[in-house]
FIGUPA-458086 format. One line per field, with one value per atom (N, C-alpha, C): x, y, z; residue in three letters; atom name. Coordinates in steps of 0.1 Angstrom, whole numbers, plus 5000, padded with zeros to 4 digits. Last residue first. Layout:
residues N
x (X/...)
y (Y/...)
z (Z/...)
r (ala/...)
a (CA/...)
//
This chain:
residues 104
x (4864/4872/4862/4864/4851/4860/4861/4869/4868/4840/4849/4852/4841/4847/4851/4818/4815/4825/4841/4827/4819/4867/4863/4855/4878/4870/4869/4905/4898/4890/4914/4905/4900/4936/4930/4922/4943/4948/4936/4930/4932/4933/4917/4934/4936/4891/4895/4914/4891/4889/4891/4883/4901/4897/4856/4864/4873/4857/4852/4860/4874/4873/4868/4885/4874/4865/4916/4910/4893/4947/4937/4928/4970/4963/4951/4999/4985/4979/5019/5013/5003/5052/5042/5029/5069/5063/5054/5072/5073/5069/5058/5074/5081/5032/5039/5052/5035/5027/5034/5040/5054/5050/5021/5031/5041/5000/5000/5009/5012/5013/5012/5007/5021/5023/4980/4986/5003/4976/4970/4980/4984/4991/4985/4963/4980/4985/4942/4943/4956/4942/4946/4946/4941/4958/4956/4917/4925/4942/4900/4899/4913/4922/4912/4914/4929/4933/4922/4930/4929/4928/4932/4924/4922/4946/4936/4929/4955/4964/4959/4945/4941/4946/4977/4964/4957/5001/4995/4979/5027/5015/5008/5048/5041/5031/5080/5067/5057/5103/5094/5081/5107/5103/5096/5120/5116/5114/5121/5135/5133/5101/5119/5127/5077/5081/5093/5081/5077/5082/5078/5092/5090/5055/5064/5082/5035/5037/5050/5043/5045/5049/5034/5048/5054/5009/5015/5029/5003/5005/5007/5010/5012/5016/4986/4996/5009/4964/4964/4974/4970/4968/4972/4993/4978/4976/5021/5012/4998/5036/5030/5024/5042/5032/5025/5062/5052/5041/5077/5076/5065/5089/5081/5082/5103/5113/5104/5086/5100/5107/5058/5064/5077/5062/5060/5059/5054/5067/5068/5035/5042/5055/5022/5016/5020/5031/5023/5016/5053/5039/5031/5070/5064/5051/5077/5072/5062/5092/5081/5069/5113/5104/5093/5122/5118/5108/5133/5125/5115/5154/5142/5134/5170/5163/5150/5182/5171/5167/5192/5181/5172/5214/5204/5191)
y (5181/5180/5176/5165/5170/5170/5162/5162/5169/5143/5158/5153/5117/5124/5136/5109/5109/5119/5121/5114/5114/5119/5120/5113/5134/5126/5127/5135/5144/5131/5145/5138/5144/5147/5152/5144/5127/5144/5149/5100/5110/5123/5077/5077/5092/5078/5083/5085/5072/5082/5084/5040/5049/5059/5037/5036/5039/5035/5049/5049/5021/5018/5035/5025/5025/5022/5046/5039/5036/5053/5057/5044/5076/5065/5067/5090/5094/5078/5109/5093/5096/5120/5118/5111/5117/5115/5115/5128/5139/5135/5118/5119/5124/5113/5123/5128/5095/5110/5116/5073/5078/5093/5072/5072/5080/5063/5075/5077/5034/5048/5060/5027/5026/5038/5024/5035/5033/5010/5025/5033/4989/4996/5008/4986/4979/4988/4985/4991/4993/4955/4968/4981/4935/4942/4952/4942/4950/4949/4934/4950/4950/4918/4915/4933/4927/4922/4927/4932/4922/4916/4963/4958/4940/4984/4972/4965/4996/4991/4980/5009/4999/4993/5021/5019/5004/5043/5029/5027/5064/5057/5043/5075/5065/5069/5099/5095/5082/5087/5104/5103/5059/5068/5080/5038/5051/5062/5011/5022/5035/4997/4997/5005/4997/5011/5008/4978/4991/5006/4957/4958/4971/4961/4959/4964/4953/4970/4971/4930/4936/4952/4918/4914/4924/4921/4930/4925/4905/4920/4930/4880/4886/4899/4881/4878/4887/4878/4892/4892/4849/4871/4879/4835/4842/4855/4815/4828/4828/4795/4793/4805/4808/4802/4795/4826/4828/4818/4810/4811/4819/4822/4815/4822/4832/4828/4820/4849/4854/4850/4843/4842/4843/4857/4840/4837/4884/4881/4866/4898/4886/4882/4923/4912/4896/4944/4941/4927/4950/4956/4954/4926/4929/4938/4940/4928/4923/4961/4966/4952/4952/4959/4959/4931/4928/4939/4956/4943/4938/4968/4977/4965/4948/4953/4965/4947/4933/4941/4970/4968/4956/4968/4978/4976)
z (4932/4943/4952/4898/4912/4924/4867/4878/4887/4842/4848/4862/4831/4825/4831/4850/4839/4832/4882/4871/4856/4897/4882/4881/4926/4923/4904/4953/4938/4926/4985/4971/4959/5008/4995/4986/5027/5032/5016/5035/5028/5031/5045/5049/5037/5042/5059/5060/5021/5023/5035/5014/5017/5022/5009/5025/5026/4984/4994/5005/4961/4971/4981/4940/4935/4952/4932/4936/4935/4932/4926/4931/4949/4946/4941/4954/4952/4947/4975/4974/4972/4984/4972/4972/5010/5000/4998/5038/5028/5016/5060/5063/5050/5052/5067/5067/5034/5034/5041/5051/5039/5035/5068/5071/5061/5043/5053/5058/5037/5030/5036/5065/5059/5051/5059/5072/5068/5043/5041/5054/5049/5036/5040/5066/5074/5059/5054/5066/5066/5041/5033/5040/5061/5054/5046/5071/5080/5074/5052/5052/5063/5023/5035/5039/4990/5002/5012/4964/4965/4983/4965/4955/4964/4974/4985/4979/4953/4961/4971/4929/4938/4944/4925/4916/4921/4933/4935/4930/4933/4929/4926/4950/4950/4942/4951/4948/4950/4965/4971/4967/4982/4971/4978/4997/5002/4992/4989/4986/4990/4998/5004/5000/4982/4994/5001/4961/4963/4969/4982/4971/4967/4992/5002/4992/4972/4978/4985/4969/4958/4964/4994/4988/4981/4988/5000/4998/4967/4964/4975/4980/4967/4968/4997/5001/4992/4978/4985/4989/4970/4959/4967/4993/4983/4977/4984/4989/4982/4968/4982/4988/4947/4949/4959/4959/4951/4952/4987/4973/4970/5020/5009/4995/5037/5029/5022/5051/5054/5035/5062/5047/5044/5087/5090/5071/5082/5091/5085/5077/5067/5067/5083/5089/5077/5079/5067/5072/5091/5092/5089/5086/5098/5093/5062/5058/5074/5071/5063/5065/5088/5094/5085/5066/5078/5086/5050/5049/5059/5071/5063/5060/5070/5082/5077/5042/5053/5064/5040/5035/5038/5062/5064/5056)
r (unk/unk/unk/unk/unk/unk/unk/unk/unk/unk/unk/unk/unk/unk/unk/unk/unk/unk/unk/unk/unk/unk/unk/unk/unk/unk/unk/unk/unk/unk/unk/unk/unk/unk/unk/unk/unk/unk/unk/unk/unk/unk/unk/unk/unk/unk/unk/unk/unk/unk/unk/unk/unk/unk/unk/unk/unk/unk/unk/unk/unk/unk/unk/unk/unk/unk/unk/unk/unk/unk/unk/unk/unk/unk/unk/unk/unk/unk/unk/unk/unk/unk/unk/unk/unk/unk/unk/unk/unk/unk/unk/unk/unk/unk/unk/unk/unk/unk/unk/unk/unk/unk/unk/unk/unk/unk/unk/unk/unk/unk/unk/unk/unk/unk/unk/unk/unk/unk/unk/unk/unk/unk/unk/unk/unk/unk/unk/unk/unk/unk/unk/unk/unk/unk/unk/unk/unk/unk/unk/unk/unk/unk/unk/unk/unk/unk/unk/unk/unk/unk/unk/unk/unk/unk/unk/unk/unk/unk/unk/unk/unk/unk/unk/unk/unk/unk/unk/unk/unk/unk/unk/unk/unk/unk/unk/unk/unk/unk/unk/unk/unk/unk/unk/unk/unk/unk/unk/unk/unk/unk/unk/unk/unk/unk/unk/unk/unk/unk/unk/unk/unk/unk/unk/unk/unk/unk/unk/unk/unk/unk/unk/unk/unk/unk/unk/unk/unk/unk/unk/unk/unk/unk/unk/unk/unk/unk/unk/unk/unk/unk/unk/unk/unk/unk/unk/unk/unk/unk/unk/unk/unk/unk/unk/unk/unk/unk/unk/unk/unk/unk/unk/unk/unk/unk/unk/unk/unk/unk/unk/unk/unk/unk/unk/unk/unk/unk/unk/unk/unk/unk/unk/unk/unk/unk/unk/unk/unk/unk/unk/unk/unk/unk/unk/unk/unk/unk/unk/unk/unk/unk/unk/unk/unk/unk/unk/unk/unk/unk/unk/unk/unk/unk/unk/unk/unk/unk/unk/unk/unk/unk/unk/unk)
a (N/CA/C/N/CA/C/N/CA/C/N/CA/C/N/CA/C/N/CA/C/N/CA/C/N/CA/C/N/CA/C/N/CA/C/N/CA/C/N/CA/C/N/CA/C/N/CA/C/N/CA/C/N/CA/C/N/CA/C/N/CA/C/N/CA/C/N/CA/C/N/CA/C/N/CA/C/N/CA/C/N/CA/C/N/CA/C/N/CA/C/N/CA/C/N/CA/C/N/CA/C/N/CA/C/N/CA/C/N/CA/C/N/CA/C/N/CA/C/N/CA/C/N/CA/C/N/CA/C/N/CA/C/N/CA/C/N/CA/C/N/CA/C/N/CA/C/N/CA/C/N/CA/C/N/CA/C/N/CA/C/N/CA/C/N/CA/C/N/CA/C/N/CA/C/N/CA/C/N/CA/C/N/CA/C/N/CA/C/N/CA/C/N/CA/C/N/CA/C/N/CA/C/N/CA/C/N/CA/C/N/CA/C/N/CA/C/N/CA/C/N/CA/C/N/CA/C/N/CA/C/N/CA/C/N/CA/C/N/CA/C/N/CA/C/N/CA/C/N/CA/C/N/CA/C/N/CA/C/N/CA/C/N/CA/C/N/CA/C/N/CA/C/N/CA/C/N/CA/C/N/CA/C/N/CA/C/N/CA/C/N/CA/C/N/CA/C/N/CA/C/N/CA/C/N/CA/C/N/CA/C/N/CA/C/N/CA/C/N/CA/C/N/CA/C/N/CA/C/N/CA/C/N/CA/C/N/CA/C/N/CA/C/N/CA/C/N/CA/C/N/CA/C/N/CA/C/N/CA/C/N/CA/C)
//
């Protein structure tokens, strides 16, 4: 059951054909969709993720956002912090901090 969870996630994520690479045979961004992927296999209620698209091309960090959105829908937690605007289309809520105060 948890390889098949794998596989699906690792699918989404567009890293089917990594299956059985190394670390060092990946790239950053490669990496850290690895990373999110070990993350979200146990189906946390909570998530927090701190620049989650930090490292990756616009359509894998699309591919997490809608993952995460997904896990939103189906009851978890998922707050992220980020420096990136363009998330905002994957947001049920925003809450902004400038110069120290905090701006809905």
């Amino acid at each position: 059951e948890i390889r098949e969870k794998a596989i699906k996630l690792i699918r989404k994520v567009g890293l089917l054909d990594k299956e059985y690479a190394y670390p060092d045979q990946m790239s950053g961004g490669e990496q850290q969709r690895v990373a999110i992927c070990r993350a979200l296999i146990k189906e946390p209620r909570i998530v927090f993720a701190d620049e989650p698209t930090g490292n990756l091309d616009s359509e894998s960090g699309n591919q997490i956002m809608r993952q995460m959105k997904l896990m939103s829908r189906e009851g978890a937690a998922v707050l992220i912090a980020t420096h990136n605007t363009e998330l905002r289309k994957f947001a049920d809520r925003m809450i902004k901090i400038h110069d120290g105060q905090i701006t809905y």
